[in-house]
C-alpha positions as CSV (number, residue, x, y, z in Angstrom):
1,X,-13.4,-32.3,13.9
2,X,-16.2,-30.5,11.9
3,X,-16.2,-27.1,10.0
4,X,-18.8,-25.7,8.5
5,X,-18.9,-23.6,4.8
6,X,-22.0,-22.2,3.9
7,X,-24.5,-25.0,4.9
8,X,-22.1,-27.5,4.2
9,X,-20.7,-29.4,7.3
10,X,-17.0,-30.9,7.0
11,X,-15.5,-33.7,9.1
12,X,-12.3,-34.2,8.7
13,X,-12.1,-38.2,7.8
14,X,-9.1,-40.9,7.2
15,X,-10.6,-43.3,4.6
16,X,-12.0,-44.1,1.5
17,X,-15.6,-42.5,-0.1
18,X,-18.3,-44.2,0.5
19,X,-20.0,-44.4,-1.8
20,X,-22.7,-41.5,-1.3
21,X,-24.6,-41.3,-4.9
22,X,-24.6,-37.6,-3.4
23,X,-21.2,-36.9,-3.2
24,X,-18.1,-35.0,-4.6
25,X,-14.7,-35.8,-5.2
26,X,-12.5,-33.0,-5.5
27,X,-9.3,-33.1,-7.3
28,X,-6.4,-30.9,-8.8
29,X,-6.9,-30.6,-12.6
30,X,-4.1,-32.3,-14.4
31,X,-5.1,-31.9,-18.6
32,X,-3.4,-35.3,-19.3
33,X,-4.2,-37.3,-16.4
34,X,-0.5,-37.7,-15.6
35,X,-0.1,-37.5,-12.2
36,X,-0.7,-40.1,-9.6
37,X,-3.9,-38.5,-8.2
38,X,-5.6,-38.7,-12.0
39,X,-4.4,-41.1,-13.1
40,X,-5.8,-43.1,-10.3
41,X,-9.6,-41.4,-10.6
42,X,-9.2,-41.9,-14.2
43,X,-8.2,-45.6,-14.1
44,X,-11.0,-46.5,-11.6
45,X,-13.8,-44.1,-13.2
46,X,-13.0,-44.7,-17.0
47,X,-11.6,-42.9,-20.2
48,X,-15.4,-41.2,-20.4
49,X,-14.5,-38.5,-17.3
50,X,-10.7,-37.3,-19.6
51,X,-13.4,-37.1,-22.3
52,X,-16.5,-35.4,-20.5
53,X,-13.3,-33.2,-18.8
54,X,-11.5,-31.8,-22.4
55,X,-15.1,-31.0,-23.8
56,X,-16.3,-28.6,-20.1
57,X,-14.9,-25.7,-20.7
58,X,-12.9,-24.3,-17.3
59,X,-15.4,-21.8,-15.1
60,X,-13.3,-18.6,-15.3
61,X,-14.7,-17.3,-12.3
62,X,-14.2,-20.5,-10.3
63,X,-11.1,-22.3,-12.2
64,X,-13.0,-25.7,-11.4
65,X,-14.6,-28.0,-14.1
66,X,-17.2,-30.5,-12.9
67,X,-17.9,-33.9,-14.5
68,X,-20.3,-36.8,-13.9
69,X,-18.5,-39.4,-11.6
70,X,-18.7,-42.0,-14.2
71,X,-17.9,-45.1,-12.7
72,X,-16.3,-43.4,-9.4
73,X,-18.5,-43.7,-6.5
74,X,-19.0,-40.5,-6.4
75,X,-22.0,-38.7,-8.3
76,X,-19.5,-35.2,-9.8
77,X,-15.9,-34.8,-9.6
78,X,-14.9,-31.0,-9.5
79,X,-11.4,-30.5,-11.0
80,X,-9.6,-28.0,-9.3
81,X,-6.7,-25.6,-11.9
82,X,-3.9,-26.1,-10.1
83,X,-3.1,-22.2,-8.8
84,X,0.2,-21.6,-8.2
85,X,-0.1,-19.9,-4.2
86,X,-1.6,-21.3,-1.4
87,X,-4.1,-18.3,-0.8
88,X,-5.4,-19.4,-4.4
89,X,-5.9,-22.9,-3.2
90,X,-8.1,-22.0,-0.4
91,X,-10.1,-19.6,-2.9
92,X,-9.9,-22.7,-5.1
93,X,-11.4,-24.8,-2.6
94,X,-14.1,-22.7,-1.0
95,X,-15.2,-22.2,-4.7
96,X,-15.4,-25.9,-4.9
97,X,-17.5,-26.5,-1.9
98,X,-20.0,-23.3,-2.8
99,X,-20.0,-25.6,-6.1
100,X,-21.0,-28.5,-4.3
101,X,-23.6,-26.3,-2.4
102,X,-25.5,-25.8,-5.2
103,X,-24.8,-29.6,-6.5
104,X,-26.6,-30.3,-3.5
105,X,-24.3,-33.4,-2.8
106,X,-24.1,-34.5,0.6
107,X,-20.5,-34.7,1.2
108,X,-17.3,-33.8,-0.4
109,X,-14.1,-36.0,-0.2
110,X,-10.7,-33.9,-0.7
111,X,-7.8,-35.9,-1.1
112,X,-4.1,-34.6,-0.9
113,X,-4.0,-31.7,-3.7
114,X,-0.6,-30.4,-5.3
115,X,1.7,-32.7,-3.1
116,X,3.0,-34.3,-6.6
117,X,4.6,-37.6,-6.6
């Protein structure tokens, strides 16, 4: 199934990244890396994204930071504030992707956000 935001076209996928050096990993923002999600990204990309992560200061318009991927394979990672409504997510996300828009990465993978443990 595709969708389309902006000029970005989304297809809905079941699998790992790629590997895209043009690609975006989107994931809810977690400021110690405590959750499964982060703690996941942050085992696989190194303790160099936590650092690069504290020291962006949060877009106030957006509530996203973006990093390098470090050693992900992904070229950014936007972090995603965790809102606390559902209509915020979607604002969240389509924020995200206009972010990736002007990235101009290639493809953006969106994992499970806010599901917890």
């Amino acid at each position: 199934m595709f969708m389309c935001f902006n000029s970005i076209q989304c297809r809905h996928e079941k699998s790992r990244m790629r590997g895209c050096r043009k690609s975006l990993l989107l994931c809810a923002f977690d400021v110690l890396f405590s959750g499964p999600l982060s703690r996941s990204i942050l085992a696989k990309a190194g303790k160099e994204l936590q650092t690069e992560c504290h020291s962006d200061p949060v877009r106030k318009a957006t509530n996203i930071r973006v990093t390098n991927g470090m050693k992900l394979k992904c070229k950014y990672v936007a972090h995603l504030v965790t809102p606390r409504s559902i209509d915020e997510y979607a604002k969240r996300i389509k924020s995200a992707l206009d972010c990736a828009e002007v990235l101009g990465v290639q493809s953006v993978a969106l994992p499970t956000l806010g599901a917890g443990e």
